[in-house]
N, C-alpha and C positions, 0 to 999 in steps of 0.2 A: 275261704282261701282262693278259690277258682274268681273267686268275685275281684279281689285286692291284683290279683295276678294278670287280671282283664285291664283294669284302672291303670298296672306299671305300666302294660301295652303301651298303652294308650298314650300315654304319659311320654313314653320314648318317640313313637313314633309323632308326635308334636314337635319336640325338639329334633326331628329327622327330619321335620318340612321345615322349621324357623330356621336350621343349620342351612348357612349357605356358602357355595363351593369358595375358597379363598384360590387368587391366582397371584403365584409370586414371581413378583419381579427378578429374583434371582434365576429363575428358569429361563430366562429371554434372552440372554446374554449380555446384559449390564453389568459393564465394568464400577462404576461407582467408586471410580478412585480420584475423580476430583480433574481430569484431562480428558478422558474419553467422551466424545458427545454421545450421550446415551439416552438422545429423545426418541429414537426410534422403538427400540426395547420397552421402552418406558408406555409410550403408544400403544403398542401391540400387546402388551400387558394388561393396558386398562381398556381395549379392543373387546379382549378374549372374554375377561370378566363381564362386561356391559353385555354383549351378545350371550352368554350364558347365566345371567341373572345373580353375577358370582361378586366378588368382592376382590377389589385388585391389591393386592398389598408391596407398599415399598419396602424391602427389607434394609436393612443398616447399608450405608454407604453416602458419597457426597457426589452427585450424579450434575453434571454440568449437559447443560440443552443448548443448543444453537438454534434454536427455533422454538416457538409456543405449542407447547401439548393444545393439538384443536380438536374439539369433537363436535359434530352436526349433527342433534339429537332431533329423532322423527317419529318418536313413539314416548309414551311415559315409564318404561323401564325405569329404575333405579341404577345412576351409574354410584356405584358406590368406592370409595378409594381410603384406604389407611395406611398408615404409616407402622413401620414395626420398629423400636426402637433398639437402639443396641444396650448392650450388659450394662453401661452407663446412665442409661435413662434419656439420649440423646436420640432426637428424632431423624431420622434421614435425612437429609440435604437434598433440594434440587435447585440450581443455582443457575444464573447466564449471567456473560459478562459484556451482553448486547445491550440497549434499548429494546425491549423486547416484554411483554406478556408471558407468563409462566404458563397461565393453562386458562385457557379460554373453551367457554362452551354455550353453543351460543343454537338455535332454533330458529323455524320463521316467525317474524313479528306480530304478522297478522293472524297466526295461527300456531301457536307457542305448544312446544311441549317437553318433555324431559323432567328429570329428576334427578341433582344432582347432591352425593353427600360428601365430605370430604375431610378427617380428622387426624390428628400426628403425624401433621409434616411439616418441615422448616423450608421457608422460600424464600430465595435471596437475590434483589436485582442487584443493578450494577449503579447505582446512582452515588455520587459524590456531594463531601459539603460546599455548598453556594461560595462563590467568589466570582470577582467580574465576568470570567471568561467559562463561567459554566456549561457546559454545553448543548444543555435543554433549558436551560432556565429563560421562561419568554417566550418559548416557541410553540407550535401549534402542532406537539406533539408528544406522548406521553404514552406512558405503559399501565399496566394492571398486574398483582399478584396473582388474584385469579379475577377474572372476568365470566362473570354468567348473565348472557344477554340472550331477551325473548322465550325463558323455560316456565314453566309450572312451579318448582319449589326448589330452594337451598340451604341445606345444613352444612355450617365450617364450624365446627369444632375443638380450642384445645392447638388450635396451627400457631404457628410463629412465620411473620411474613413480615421480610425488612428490606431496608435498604430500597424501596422501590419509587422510579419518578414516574409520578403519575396518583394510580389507585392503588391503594392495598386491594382491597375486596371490592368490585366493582356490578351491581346488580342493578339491571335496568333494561328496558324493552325500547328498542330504537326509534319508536313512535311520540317517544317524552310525552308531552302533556295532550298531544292528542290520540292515544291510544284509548281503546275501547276498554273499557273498565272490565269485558269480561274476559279481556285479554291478559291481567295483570296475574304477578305473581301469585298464586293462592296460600304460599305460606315461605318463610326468610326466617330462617334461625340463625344468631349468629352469637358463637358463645364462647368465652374461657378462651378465645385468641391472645395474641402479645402481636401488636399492629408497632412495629417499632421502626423511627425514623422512615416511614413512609409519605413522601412528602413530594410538593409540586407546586408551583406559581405562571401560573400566564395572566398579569394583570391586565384588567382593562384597557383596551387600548382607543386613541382620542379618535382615529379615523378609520374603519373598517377592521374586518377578520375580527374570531370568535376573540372572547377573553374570560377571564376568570371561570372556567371551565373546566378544571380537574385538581389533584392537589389532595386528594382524601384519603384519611385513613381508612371510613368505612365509607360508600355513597350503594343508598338502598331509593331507589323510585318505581313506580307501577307497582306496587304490595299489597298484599294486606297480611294479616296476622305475622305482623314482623316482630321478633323481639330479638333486640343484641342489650348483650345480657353478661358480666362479668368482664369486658376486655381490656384488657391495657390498649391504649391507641397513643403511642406516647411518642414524639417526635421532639428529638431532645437536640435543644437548640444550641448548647456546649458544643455540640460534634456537629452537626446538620449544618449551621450556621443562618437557616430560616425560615420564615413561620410556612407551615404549609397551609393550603383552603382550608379545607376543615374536620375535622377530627371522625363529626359521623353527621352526615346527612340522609334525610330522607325528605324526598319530592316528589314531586308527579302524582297527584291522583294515590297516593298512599293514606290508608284512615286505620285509625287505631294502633301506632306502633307503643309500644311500650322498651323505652332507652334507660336501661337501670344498671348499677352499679357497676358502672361503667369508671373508670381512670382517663382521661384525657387532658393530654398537655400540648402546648409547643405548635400549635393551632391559628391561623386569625379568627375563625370560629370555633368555639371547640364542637357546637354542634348548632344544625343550623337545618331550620324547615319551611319550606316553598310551595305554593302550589299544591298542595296537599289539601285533602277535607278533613282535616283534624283527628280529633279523638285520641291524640294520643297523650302517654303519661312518660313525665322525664323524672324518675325521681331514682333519689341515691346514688349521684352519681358525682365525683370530686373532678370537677372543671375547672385547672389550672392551667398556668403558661401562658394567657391571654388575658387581655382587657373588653375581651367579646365575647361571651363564654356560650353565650344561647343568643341566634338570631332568630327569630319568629316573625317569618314576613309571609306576603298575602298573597298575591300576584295568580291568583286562581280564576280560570275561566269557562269553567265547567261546570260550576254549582258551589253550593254552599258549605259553609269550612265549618266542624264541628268544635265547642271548646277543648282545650288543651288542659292538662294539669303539669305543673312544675312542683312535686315537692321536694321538701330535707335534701337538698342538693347543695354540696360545698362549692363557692366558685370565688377564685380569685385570682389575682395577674403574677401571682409568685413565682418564682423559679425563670423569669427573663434574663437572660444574662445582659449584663448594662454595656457590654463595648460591640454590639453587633448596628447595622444596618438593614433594619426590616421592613420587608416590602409590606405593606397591609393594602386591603379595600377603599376604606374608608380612611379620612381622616378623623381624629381626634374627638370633632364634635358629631360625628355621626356614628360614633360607637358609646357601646354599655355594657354592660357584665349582663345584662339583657336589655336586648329592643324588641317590643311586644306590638308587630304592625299588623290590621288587617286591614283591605278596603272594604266601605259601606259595615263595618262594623260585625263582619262574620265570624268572629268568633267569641262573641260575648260570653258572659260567665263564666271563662277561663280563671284558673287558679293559679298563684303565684303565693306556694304555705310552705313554711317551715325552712326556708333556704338562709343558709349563711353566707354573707358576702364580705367577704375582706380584700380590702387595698391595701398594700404596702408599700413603701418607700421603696426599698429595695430591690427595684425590678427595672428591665429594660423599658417595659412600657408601663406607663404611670396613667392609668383613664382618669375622665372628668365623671362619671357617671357609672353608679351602681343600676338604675335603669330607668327607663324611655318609655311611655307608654303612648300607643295611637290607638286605643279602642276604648270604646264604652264598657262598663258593667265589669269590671275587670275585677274579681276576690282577689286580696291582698290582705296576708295574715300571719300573723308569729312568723314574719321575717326579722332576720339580724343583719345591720349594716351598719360592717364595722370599717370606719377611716383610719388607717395608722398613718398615714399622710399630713405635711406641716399642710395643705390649700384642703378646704374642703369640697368632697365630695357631694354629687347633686342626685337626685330622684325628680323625675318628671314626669308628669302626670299630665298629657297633653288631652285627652278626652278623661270624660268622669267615670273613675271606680265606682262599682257596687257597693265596694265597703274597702275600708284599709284599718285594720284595724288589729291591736296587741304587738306592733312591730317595734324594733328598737333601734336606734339611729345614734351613731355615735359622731363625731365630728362631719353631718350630714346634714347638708339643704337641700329643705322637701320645696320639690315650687308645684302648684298645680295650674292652669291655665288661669286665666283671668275669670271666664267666664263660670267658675266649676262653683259652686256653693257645698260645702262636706263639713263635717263633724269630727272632721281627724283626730283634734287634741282630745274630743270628748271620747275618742275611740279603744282608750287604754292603751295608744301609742309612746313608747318611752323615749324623750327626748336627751342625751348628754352632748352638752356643746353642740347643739343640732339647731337651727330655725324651720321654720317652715311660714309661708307667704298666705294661709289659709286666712279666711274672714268668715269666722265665727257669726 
């Protein structure tokens, strides 16, 4: 008995070290009635917690900020923040009706550190649907729901973060691609979010100043062990009125993310990877809204890119609405429901298995191309591409796959380069209304 009675101890006083002190917002003087600015309260709330190792919690209310919650993390404490919902099941509100960043936390670049978690809360900018006279749209300036730049690690959550021009979730170290690898994030959780209508365009421009530089639902660079995992990133172009950059990026020197079952709409990419050393796996994930669904480009100048995997991923351009004017990247013939680029060939043996690709008629944006390929050794397998379109759809094959083989092509022209010699028909690839330019 004395024995069992030792073990309860023990037992308790474990859960009296994992128990950590919660700091509520209602103690600060947070009005939360939707008019008072209550960043300051709000601040000094998740102060008290970070300094005492405690947990800062937003209770019920719709708390409006005139300014960005900032924090300057100089240690790896855990800042930790949650949301408390009300009798409703409704997360707190913390809302501005500026151009403005909700909660930025940011360290030095060259010497990064902090730990940031953050779950059940609703974040809301002030961004409107596109029309000529929009008043960010174009410009060389743009906000984040939250921003965490130059930390050690981040977990969001389970948040709801909308409305915002700019980033939704913005994670990255101010060094971009030439930051020191032992500088980069050591681990990016990003889970169970609703990324809704967060959206942003600065398109390229013909002579000088940045361009095509923001616009995302998720942008994750300098990482590793990243996983976003579950989210809705949905930018819904009925209301919005246009496509934002791109749904969920990950660049800079990041290897090994894992991007799964994921929702992504309303996108010019729905996701899209750069500069990166590969490794990572995109699968299960339904990529709609766009004629670009996966862009895979190379632009890496720091070493060598790992192969990638693509699988059982849905993607197709549905749900466009056909009376808008949309700004994209690229034109027409430079887009595909995937473009697969590397330079010198660095990411051979990539996989591209089990993915279904449908076009339809019914969309604002109608692609030429299910996908583009510029790499060698490329696996290609038990894909579906299916054409519901009266013009057929192409597959390009501009360097030679390792194999293509078991896929099925319905009103689809396969071309491969001139130069490529393959075995395609012999591959157990299923042809309906489909050609292909191959020489046997």
């Amino acid at each position: 008995m004395k024995k069992l009675f030792a073990i309860f101890l023990i037992i308790l006083c474990q859960r009296g070290i994992a128990q950590k002190k919660e700091f509520y917002l209602s103690a600060y003087g947070a009005k939360g009635d939707g008019v008072t600015d209550d960043k300051v309260a709000i601040q000094n709330c998740i102060k008290d917690a970070y300094a005492n190792n405690g947990v800062a919690v937003i209770t019920p209310g719709k708390y409006k900020v005139n300014g960005a919650i900032y924090f300057y993390l100089k240690n790896d404490n855990l800042l930790s923040i949650k949301g408390q919902a009300d009798k409703k099941g409704n997360y707190p509100l913390i809302f501005t009706d500026q151009l403005q960043s909700l909660f930025v936390f940011e360290s030095d670049r060259n010497k990064p550190a902090g730990n940031v978690a953050m779950t059940r809360l609703e974040l809301k900018g002030n961004n409107v649907p596109y029309s000529a006279d929009h008043p960010y749209f174009g410009r060389d300036k743009y906000a984040g729901g939250i921003a965490f730049f130059n930390l050690r690690t981040v977990s969001v959550t389970n948040m709801i973060i909308r409305d915002i021009y700019g980033q939704g979730i913005d994670v990255k170290n101010w060094n971009y691609q030439g930051n020191s690898l032992d500088n980069r994030f050591t681990s990016v959780k990003i889970l169970n979010n609703k990324i809704l209508n967060c959206w942003g365009s600065n398109p390229p421009k013909k002579a000088g100043g940045p361009g095509d530089d923001y616009g995302d639902g998720i942008y994750v660079s300098n990482a590793i062990n990243v996983l976003v995992q579950g989210n809705q990133v949905i930018n819904n172009l009925a209301v919005t009125k246009q496509l934002g950059r791109s749904g969920i990026v990950i660049e800079y020197n990041c290897i090994g993310a894992v991007i799964e079952k994921n929702t992504v709409s309303g996108y010019d990419r729905d996701i899209h990877l750069e500069a990166d050393f590969g490794g990572h796996i995109i699968r299960n994930n339904r990529l709609i809204g766009s004629d670009f669904a996966i862009c895979v480009w190379g632009n890496l100048t720091t070493g060598e890119q790992k192969p990638i995997s693509i699988l059982n991923n849905y993607l197709s351009n549905e749900g466009i609405p056909t009376n808008l004017k949309l700004t994209t990247v690229r034109g027409p013939d430079g887009r595909a429901m995937i473009t697969f680029y590397a330079e010198k060939d660095t990411r051979k043996n990539s996989v591209i298995s089990g993915n279904t690709f449908n076009m339809v008629a019914s969309s604002g944006i109608v692609g030429k191309s299910f996908l583009n390929v510029y790499e060698n050794d490329l696996q290609d397998t038990n894909n579906i591409f299916n054409n519901q379109t009266k013009n057929k759809v192409s597959v390009y094959y501009q360097k030679k796959p390792l194999k293509v083989s078991n896929d099925t092509y319905k009103n689809v022209n396969v071309f491969f380069n001139e130069s490529i010699k393959t075995d395609f028909i012999k591959s157990n690839n299923k042809l309906s209304n489909s050609t292909a330019n191959t020489t046997l």
